[in-house]
Residue, then its C-alpha position, 0 to 999 in steps of 0.5 A: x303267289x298269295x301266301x296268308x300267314x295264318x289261318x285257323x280254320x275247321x278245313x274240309x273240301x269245302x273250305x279248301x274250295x273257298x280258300x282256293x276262290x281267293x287266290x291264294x296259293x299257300x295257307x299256315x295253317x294251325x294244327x295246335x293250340x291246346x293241345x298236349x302231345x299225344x292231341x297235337x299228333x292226333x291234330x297233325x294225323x287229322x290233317x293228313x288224312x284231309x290231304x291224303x283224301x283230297x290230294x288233288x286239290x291239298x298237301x302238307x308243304x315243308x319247304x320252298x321247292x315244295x311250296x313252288x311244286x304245290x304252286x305248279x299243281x296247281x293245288x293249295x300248299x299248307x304249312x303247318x304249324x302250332x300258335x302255342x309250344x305247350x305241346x312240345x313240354x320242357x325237352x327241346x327236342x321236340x323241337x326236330x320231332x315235330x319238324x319232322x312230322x311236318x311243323x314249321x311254325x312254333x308260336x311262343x305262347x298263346x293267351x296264357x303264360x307257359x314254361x317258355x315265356x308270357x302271352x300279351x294278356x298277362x298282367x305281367x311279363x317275365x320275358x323268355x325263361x331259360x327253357x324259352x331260351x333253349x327252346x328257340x335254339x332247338x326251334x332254329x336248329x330244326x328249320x322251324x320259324x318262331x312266332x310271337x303273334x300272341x306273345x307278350x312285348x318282354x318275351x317276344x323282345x327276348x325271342x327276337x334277340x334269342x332267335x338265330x333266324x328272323x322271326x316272325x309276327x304271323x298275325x298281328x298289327x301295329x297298337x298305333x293302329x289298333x290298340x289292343x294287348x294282341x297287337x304290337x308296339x313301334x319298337x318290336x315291329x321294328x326290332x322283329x323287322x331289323x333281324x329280317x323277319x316279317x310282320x303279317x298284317x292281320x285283318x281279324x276284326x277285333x284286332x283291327x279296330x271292328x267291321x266298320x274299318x275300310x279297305x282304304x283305312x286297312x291298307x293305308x295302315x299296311x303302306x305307312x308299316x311298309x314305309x316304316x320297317x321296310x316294304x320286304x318285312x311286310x306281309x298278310x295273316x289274315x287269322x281267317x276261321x272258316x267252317x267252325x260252329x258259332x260257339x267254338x271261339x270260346x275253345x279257341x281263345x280260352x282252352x280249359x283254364x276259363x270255361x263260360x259259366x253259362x252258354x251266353x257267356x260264350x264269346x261268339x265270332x266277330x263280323x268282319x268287314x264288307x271288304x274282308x269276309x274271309x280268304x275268297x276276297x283276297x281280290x280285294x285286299x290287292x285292290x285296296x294295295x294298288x290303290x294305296x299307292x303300292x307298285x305291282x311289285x311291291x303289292x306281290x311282296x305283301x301278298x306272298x313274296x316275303x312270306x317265301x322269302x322269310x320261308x326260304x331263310x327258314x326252313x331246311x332246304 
């Protein structure tokens, strides 16, 4: 079974197709990044619409038998989650009303700071606040998986030593080998690895050192974090962003705090490799595994066994 970590995708029918050509079996899709309540439901109620329409081929899946299910329709599972918690405001029970419809990702923070903790681009980090600390509580008691992909070092330290569950990196790398403030450092891979959670490796261009980086330079890197945190704590985010228009990334990284003056100002998405173009080339992603010395079972763990793992320690039976 393929699982990807993250995607953040414009889904229709025709991204499902490509998705689908890779392989892949089980897709977190981001549902939520900006948006307040009333926007995140509407997000969430979009996304049921696509499935509700294209059942045969896509359905939201919150749980492991349903994920095994989705597998044997052979259609593609979704989990559904947010890469921000400013949509849950200040009361932890926002926590189980969004598992309830469905989320089981919750990402910390995203690129700004929030009420619960500090993003990677911070020129300081406060670590998780008191209502970050009550949040992750409320986020375990509800069977949501906690994310510090974009979350800065302090707080996603402090995340991890909140988190009764092991906790998760869905997207990121290590800064040994890309650095960068979005990536992490030796001891909280380490720290995120040691209380059972999983770093998914991502393959987002600017996070991994640009296009020119190789299949073989990309898998080493997964080999050596395998080597060193343990092969079950490492997995796949590939942070695909199929089927939107040039000039939304500006919207997806920065929301409305800081617009682009002037449309050429505008961040546009960033080529990625040869070897990578997106989820359909997952074939080659394992290709790139087997030659890096992974044994077949050990390269299924990576594709998708410890995502299902980490989802069934997680999520509500």
């Amino acid at each position: 079974m393929i699982i990807d970590g993250l995607q953040i995708n414009d889904w229709s029918r025709e991204v499902i197709a490509e998705v689908r050509s890779g392989g892949v079996d089980v897709v977190h899709a981001t549902v939520g990044v900006w948006e307040d309540l009333a926007g995140a439901m509407t997000r969430i109620g979009a996304f049921r619409h696509l499935c509700r329409h294209n059942a045969d081929v896509i359905r939201i899946v919150r749980t492991v038998d349903e994920i095994h299910a989705a597998a044997a329709d052979d259609v593609l599972g979704v989990v559904l989650g947010f890469q921000n918690s400013s949509m849950l405001g200040d009361d932890p029970e926002m926590a189980g009303i969004f598992a309830d419809v469905g989320i089981r990702v919750v990402q910390v923070t995203y690129n700004i700071a929030n009420h619960l903790g500090s993003s990677c681009w911070e020129p300081h980090d406060g670590g998780l606040t008191r209502a970050g600390h009550r949040m992750v509580a409320a986020l375990n008691d509800a069977g949501v998986l906690v994310d510090i992909s974009h979350v800065g070092n302090v707080t996603g330290r402090d995340a991890v030593e909140a988190s009764a569950q092991p906790i998760a990196i869905t997207h990121g790398n290590p800064a040994a080998f890309c650095d960068s403030p979005r990536n992490k450092p030796d001891d909280l891979v380490a720290a995120v690895a040691e209380r059972g959670g999983v770093i998914g490796c991502t393959l987002y261009p600017l996070f991994m050192g640009g296009a020119d980086v190789t299949r073989a330079e990309y898998c080493s890197m997964v080999a050596s974090l395998a080597e060193a945190v343990g092969v079950e704590h490492v997995a796949i985010g590939s942070d695909a962003v199929l089927g939107w228009s040039p000039d939304s990334l500006g919207w997806m990284r920065n929301g409305r705090w800081d617009r682009a003056t002037a449309p050429s100002a505008a961040p546009s998405f960033p080529p990625w490799p040869t070897w990578f173009d997106g989820p359909k080339d997952f074939g080659s992603l394992s290709d790139g595994l087997d030659e890096a010395g992974f044994t077949p079972g050990e390269r299924d763990l990576v594709l998708g066994g410890n995502w299902l793992r980490l989802f069934g320690e997680v999520f509500p039976s």
